[in-house]
VEXGU-260193 format. One record per residue (C-alpha): x, y negated, z negated. Coordinates in steps of 0.2 Angstrom, whole numbers, plus 5000, padded with zeros to 4 digits. Layout:
XYZ ...
//
This chain:
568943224456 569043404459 570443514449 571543654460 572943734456 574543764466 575443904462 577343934470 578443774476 579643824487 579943724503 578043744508 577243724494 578043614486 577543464499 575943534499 575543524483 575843324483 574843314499 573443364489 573843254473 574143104485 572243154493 571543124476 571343284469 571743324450 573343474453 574043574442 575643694444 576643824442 578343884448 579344024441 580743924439 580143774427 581243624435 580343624451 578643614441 579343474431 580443394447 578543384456 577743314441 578843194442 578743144460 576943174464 575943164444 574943294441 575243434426 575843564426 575843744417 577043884408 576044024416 574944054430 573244114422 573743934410 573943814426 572343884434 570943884420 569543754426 570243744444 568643754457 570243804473 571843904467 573143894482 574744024479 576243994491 577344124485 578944244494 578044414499 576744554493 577644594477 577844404471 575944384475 575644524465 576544484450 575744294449 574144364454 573844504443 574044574424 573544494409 574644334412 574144304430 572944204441 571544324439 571444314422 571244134422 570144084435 568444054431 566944134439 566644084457 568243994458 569244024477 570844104479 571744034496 573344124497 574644024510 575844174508 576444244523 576244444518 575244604524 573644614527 573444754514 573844664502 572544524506 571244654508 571744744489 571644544482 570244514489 569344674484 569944654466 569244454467 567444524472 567544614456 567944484446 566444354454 568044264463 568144164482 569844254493 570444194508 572144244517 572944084524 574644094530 575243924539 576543914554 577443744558 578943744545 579543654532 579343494541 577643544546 577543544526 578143374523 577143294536 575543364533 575543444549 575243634547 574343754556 573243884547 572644054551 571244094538 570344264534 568944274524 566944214521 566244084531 565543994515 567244014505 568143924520 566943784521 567343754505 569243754505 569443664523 569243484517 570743504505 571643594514 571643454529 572643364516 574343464522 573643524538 573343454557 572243634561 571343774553 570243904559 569344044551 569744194562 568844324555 568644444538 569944464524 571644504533 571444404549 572544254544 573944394541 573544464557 573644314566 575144254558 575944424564 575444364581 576344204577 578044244572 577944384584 577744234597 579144144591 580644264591 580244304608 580344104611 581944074602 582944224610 582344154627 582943994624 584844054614 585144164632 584744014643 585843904632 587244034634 587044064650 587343874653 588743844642 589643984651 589243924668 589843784664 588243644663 587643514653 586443594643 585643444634 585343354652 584743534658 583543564644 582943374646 582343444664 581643614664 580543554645 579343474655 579043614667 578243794660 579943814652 579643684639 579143724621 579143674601 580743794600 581643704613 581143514609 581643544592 583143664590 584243644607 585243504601 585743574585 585843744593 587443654604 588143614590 588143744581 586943694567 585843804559 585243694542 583443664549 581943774546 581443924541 582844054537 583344204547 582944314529 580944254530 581144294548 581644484545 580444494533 579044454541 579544534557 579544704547 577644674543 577144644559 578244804566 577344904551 575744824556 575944874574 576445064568 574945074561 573745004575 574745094588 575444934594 577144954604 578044764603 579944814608 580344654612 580044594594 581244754588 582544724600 582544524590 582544584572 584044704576 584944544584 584344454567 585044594560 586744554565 586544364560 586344434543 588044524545 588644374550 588244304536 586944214540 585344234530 585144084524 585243984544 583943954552 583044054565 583743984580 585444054574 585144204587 586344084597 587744154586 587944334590 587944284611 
//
């Protein structure tokens, strides 16, 4: 039985850690806040550990699933973190949605140390999570994925290597800057509706199936109508990820107005107190 190590459990990583554990692997893991660690012990098995450099000693595949660059930093590095405790030739696969600076200093300080990196962000939600349905976008070795992929098809329906250290972040950039261009779409054709006086449900049931249709609009119109915005991935995630890719783009002279124009509607979401909904929630300020 091969021993990992899942480090962060969140909404993601939580389920994904017990997809690996139900896959027959020998996990161990770590949450900053103990009662998630013990909560997951006590649905999936397992062990787990009181620090990260602890919970990942002997582990041939580390996977970290934390908030953002400075998270991933602080379990990573320092005397306590996951460096310190991997052994020699083990591989880092962080499902982190950050930069791609960051990926690149992580990996540069793994070679050092004789460790595998890979940057392997996932799109397809918390559901996605529970079902073992993700997508991954992976950056790194050739030889360093082939030896991740089989566990991670354990939570995942597709992964692809896409090129060097920072490619998964890039494409995951591409990703998000997809879907908020997608949900605002569909929040003004819903408000167009409603204010012309249709039926949007029976609408939507119609134009889905032409070039219109999409994940968005299968999976968020009906609670977007009624105003509910408890599903998903929240509109603070959103921003913050949004603001990579707008830094990414200022640095490789990208110009992505559209994709400003949504994270100053999110930003008024937020006013409107609502970080916490979920990302279809543009709806609101219309």
């Amino acid at each position: 039985m091969k021993k990992v190590s899942f480090i962060g459990l969140g909404v993601m990583g939580f389920p994904m850690a017990g997809h690996l554990q139900k896959a027959g692997y020998d996990v161990t893991v770590y949450n900053r806040t103990t009662q998630k660690s013990q909560d997951w012990v006590e649905q999936y098995g397992g062990a787990m550990a009181s620090a990260p450099f602890i919970a990942v000693m002997d582990s041939d595949i580390v996977f970290v699933c934390v908030g953002n660059d400075d998270d991933l930093r602080q379990v990573i590095l320092g005397p306590q973190g996951v460096f310190a405790g991997m052994k020699a030739k083990a591989i880092l696969v962080d499902h982190t949605t950050a930069s791609a600076t960051v990926a690149r200093e992580l990996a540069q300080q793994a070679a050092k140390l004789k460790l595998g990196f890979l940057d392997a962000p996932v799109s397809g939600g918390e559901a996605g999570a529970i079902n073992g349905q993700l997508s991954i976008m992976v950056g790194g070795e050739q030889k360093k994925y082939a030896a991740v992929e089989t566990a991670m098809q354990s939570y995942a329906k597709f992964s692809k290597l896409l090129g060097p250290v920072g490619s998964g972040q890039l494409a995951k950039m591409m990703n998000q800057i997809c879907i908020a261009g997608v949900i605002q779409g569909l929040a003004e054709a819903l408000h167009f509706g409603q204010n012309a006086g249709l039926d949007c449900a029976q609408v939507v049931e119609v134009i889905s199936q032409g070039a219109a249709g999409s994940w968005q609009m299968d999976n968020r119109h009906k609670s977007m109508l009624k105003g509910e915005y408890d599903f998903g991935f929240a509109v603070d995630w959103m921003r913050k990820d949004l603001d990579i890719a707008l830094t990414e783009a200022k640095n490789n002279g990208s110009t992505l107005p559209l994709t400003a124009l949504v994270d100053k509607f999110y930003a008024d979401v937020q006013q409107n107190g609502g970080n916490r909904w979920d990302t279809s929630s543009l709806l609101t300020r219309l």
